[in-house]
N, C-alpha and C positions, 0 to 999 in steps of 0.2 A: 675340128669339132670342139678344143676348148676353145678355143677365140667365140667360135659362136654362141656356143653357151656360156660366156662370159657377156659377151655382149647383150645377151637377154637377161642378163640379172641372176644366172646361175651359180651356185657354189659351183666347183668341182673338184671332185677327186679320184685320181689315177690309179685306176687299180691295176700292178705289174702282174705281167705273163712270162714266162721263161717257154723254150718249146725242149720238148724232150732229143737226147744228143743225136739221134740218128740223123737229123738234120745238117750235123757237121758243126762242128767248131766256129769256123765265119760265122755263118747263118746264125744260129745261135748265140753268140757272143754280142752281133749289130743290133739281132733282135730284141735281145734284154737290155741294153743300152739305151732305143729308141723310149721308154718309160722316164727315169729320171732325167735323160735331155729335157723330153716335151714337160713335166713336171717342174722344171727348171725355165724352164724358157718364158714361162707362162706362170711362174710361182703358184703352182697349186701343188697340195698334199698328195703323196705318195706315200702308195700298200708297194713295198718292194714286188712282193709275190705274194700272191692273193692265196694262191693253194700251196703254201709252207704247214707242212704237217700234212698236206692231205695230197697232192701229186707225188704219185709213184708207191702210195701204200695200196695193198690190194684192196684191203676190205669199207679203202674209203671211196673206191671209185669204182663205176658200174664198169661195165661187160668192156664196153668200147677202151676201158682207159682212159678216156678222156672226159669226162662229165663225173664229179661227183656226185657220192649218194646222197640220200637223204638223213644217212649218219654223221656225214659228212659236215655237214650244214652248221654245227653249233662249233666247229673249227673255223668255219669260214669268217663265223662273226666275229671271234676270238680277235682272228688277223686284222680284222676291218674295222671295227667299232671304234679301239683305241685312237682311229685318224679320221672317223667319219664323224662323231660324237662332238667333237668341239664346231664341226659347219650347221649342225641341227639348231 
C-alpha cells in the first residue's frame, strides 16, 4: 500500500498499532515491529502509536475497548499532528 501510494504521488504516513497482550508475546512483539520496518523500508514518517495516552484508558475508549471515543479525539491529534504537519 505504501509503494503504491508513493507511486501515485502520495505523502505517506504510518500510523503504529501495538495489539493488546492477550495475544501473546510473539504475536505482539512481530506485530509492533511490522510499523517502523515498513516505515523504514520505504522512508516514510512514523506515529510509533497512534493511541499513546488513549489505549487502555477506560474513559477514552467505548464499550468494545477498542475504538476510541469522541473524547478521545483531541489526543489522537496530539499524537499525529506533530508528524503529519510538516507533509501538508
Amino acid at each position: 500500500m505504501v509503494q503504491a501510494s508513493q507511486q501515485k504521488g502520495a505523502q505517506v504516513l504510518i500510523l503504529g498499532m501495538q495489539l493488546p497482550p492477550n495475544y501473546g508475546l510473539r504475536y505482539t512483539t512481530a506485530f509492533a515491529a511490522v510499523f517502523p520496518q515498513v516505515a523504514s523500508e520505504f522512508s516514510v514518517p512514523l506515529v510509533p502509536f497512534v493511541l499513546e495516552g488513549v489505549g487502555g484508558v477506560p474513559e477514552m475508549m467505548q464499550a468494545d475497548g477498542i475504538h476510541p471515543t469522541a473524547e478521545a479525539q483531541s489526543r489522537l491529534l496530539e499524537n499525529v499532528w506533530p508528524t503529519l504537519k510538516p507533509l501538508l
